[in-house]
N, CA, C and O atoms as CSV, one atom per row, in Angstrom:
chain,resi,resn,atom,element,x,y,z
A,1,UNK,N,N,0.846,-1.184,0.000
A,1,UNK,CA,C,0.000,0.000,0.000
A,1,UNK,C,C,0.892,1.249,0.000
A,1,UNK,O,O,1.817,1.488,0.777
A,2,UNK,N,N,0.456,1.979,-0.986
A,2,UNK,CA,C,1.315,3.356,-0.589
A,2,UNK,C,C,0.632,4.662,0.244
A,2,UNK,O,O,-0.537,5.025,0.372
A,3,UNK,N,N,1.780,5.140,0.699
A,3,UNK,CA,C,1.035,6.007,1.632
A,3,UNK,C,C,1.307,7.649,1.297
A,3,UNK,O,O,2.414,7.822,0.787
A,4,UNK,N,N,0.564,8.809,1.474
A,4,UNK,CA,C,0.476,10.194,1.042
A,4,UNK,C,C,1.226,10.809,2.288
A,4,UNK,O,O,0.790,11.198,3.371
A,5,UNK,N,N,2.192,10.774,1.890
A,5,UNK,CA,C,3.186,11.939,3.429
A,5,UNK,C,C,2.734,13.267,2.928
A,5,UNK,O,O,2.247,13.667,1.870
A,6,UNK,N,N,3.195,14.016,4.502
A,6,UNK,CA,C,2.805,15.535,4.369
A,6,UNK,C,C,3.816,15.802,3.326
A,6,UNK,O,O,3.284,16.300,2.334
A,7,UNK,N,N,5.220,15.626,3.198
A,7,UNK,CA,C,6.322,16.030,2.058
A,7,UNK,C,C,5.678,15.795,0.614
A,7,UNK,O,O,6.146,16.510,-0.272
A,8,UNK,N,N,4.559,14.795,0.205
A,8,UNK,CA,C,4.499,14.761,-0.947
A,8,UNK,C,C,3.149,15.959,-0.915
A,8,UNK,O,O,3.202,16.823,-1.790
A,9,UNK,N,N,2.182,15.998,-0.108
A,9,UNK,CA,C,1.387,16.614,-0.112
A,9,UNK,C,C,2.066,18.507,-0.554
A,9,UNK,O,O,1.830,19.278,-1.485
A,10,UNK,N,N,2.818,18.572,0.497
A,10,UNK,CA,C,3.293,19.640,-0.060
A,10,UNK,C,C,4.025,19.963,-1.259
A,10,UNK,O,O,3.537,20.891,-1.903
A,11,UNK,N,N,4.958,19.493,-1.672
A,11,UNK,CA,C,5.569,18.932,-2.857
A,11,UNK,C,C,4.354,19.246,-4.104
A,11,UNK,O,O,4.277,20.256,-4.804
A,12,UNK,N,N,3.467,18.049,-4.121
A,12,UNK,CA,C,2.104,18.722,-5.153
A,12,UNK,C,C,1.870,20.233,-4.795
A,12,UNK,O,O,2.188,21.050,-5.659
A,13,UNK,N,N,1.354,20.684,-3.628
A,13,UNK,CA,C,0.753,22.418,-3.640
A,13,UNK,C,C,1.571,23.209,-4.561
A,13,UNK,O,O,1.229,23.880,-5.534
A,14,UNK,N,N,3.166,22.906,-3.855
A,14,UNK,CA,C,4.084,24.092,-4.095
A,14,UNK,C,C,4.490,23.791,-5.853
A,14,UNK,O,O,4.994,24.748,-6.439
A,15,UNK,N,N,4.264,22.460,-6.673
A,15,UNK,CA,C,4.480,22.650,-8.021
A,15,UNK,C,C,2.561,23.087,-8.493
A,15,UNK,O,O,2.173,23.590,-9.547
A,16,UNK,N,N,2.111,22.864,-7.850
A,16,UNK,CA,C,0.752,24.120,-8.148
A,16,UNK,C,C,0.972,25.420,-8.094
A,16,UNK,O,O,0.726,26.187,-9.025
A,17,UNK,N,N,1.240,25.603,-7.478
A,17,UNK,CA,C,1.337,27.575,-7.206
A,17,UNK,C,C,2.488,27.625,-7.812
A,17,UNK,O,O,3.042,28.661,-7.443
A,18,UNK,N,N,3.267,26.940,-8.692
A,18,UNK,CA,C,3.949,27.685,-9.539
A,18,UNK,C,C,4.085,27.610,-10.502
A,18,UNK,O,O,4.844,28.334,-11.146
A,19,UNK,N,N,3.199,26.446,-11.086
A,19,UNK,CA,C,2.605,26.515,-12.135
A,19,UNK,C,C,1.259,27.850,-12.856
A,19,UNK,O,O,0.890,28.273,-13.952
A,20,UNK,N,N,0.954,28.050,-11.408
A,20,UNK,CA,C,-0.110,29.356,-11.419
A,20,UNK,C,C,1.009,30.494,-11.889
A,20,UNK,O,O,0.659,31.496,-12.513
A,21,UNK,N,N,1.796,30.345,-11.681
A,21,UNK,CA,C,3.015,32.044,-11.743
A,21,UNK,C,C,3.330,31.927,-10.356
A,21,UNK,O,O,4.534,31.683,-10.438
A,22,UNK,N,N,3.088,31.936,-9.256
A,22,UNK,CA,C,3.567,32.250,-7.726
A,22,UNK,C,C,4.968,31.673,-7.991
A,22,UNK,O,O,5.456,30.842,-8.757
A,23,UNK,N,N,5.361,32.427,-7.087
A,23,UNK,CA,C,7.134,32.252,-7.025
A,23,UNK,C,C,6.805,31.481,-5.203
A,23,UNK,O,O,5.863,31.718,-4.447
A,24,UNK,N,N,7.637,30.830,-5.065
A,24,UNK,CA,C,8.026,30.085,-3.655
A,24,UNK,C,C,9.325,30.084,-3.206
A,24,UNK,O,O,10.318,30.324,-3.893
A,25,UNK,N,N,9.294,29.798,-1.986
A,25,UNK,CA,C,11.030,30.490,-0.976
A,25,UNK,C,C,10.885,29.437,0.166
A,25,UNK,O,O,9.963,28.848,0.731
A,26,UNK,N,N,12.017,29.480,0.219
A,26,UNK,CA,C,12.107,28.487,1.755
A,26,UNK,C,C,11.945,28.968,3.180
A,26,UNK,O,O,12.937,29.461,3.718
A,27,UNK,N,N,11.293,28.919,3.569
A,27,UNK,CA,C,11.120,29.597,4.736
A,27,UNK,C,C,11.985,30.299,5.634
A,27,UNK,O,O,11.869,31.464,6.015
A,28,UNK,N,N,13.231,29.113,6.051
A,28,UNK,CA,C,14.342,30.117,6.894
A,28,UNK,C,C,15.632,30.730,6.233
A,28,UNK,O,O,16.697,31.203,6.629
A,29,UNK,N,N,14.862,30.430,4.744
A,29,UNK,CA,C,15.815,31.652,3.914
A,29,UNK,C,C,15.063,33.322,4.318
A,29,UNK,O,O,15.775,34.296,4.563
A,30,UNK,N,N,13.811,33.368,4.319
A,30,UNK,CA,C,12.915,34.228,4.353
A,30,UNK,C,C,12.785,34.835,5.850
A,30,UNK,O,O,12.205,35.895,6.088
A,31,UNK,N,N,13.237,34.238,6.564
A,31,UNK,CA,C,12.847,34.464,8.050
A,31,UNK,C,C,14.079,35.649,8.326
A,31,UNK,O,O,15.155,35.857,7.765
A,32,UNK,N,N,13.324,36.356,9.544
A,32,UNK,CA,C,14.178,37.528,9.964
A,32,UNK,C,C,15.442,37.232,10.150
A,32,UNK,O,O,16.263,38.020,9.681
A,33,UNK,N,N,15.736,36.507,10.588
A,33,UNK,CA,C,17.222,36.030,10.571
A,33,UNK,C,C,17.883,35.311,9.539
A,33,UNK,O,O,18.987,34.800,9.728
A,34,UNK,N,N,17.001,35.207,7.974
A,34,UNK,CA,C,17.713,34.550,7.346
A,34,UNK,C,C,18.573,35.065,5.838
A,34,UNK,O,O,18.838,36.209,5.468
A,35,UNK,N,N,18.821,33.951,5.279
A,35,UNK,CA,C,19.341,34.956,4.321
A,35,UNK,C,C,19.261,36.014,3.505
A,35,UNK,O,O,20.263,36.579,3.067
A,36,UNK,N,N,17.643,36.485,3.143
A,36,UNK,CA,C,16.895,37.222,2.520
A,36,UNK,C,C,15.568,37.207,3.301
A,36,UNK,O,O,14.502,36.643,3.056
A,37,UNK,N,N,16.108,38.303,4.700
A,37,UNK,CA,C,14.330,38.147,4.943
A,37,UNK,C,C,13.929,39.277,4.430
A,37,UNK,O,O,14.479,40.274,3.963
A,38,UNK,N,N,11.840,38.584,4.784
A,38,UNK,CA,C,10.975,39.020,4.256
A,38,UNK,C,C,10.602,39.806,4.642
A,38,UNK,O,O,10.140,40.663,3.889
A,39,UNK,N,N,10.575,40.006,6.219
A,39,UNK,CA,C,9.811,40.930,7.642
A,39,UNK,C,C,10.912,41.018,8.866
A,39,UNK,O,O,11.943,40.350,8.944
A,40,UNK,N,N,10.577,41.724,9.532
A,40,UNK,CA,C,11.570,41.970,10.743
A,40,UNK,C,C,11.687,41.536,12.069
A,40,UNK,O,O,12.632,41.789,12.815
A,41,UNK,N,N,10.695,40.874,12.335
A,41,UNK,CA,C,10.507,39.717,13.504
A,41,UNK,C,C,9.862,39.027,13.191
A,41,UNK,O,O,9.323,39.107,12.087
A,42,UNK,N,N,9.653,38.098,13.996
A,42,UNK,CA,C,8.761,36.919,14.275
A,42,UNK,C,C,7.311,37.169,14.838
A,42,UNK,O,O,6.368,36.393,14.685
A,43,UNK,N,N,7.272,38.404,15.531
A,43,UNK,CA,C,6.284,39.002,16.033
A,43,UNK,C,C,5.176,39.557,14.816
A,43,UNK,O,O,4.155,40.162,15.141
């Protein structure tokens, strides 16, 4: 039996939304502390 992990689940969304045009980022690239953040805290 095969089984649907959250990794593939997401995996499908994120080649959806960019197939729509949306651009996607990795999160703790994006995070205030990361390499290109997005916002300035966590708050």
């Amino acid at each position: 039996m095969t089984y649907l992990t959250e990794n593939a689940v997401e995996q499908m969304a994120l080649e959806q939304l960019q197939a729509l045009g949306w651009q996607t980022a990795f999160g703790p690239d994006i995070a205030p502390d990361g390499a290109q953040p997005e916002w300035e805290s966590y708050a």
